[in-house]
C-alpha positions, -999 to +999 in steps of 0.1 A: -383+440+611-420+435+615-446+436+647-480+421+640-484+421+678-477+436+710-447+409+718-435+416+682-432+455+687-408+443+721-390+419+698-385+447+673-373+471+697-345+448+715-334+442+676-334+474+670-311+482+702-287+450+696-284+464+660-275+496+672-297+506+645-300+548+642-334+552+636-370+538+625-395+545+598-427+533+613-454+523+585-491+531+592-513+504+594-541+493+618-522+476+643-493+500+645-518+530+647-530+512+676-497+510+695-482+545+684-484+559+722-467+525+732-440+528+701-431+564+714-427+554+744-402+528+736-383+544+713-380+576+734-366+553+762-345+540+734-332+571+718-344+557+690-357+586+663-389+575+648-407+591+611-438+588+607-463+593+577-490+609+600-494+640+626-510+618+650-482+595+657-461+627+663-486+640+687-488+612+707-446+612+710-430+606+673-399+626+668-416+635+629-436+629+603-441+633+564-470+625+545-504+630+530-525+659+546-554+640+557-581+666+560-574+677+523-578+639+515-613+636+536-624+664+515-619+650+482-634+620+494-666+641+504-664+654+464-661+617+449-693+608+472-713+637+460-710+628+423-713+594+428-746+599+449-755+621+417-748+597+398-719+596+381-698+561+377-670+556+400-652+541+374-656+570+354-641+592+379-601+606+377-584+586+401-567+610+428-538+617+443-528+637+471-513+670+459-511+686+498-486+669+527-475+678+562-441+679+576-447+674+615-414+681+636-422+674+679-392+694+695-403+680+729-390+647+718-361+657+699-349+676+736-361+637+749-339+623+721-310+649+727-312+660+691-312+695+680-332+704+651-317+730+631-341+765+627-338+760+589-359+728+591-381+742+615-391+767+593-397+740+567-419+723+589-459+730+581-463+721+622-436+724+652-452+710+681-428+720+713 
């Protein structure tokens, strides 16, 4: 399922319900960064658990997330620009990958979802936001 606009997230969701689907991986791109408050929301009144790839989507009401640890990401960008404004060839640069990720766990919104997440993956969990 697919939402490229704000009727397409609602068409998603009552898909998602009719299914009786158990939860959703939500992608990041710009137009469902733009809606994550909105997507929370819904699947919250859904009992629908969401993952995310990024902390801010679990801030704003995701259940979780896993993925790249952006500030480590921004930082290494910050190095590639300051050889390149030396000048070294961006092609000649290694191309890099992120070594560091974040495991995001909102408790608020598992009580919301009636889901109790065990200690042991709490503990795994670089951020528990309750």
């Amino acid at each position: 399922m697919g939402a490229s606009d704000v009727s397409g997230v609602d068409s998603a969701f009552s898909q998602l319900v009719n299914q009786k689907i158990g939860g959703l991986v939500v992608p990041q791109n710009a137009f469902l960064d733009g809606e994550r408050e909105r997507i929370a929301a819904l699947a919250a009144r859904e009992r629908i658990p969401t993952i995310y790839d990024n902390r801010v989507s679990v801030v704003a009401g995701g259940l979780m997330s896993y993925g790249i640890d952006c500030s480590d990401v921004f930082r290494q960008l910050g190095t590639y620009t300051g050889r390149i404004l030396r000048g070294a060839k961006p092609a000649d640069l290694p191309v890099f990958q992120p070594s560091r990720f974040q495991f995001v766990i909102n408790l608020k919104t598992a009580q919301l979802l009636g889901l109790n997440v065990p200690i042991p993956m709490q503990l795994l969990a670089d951020e528990v936001i309750e």
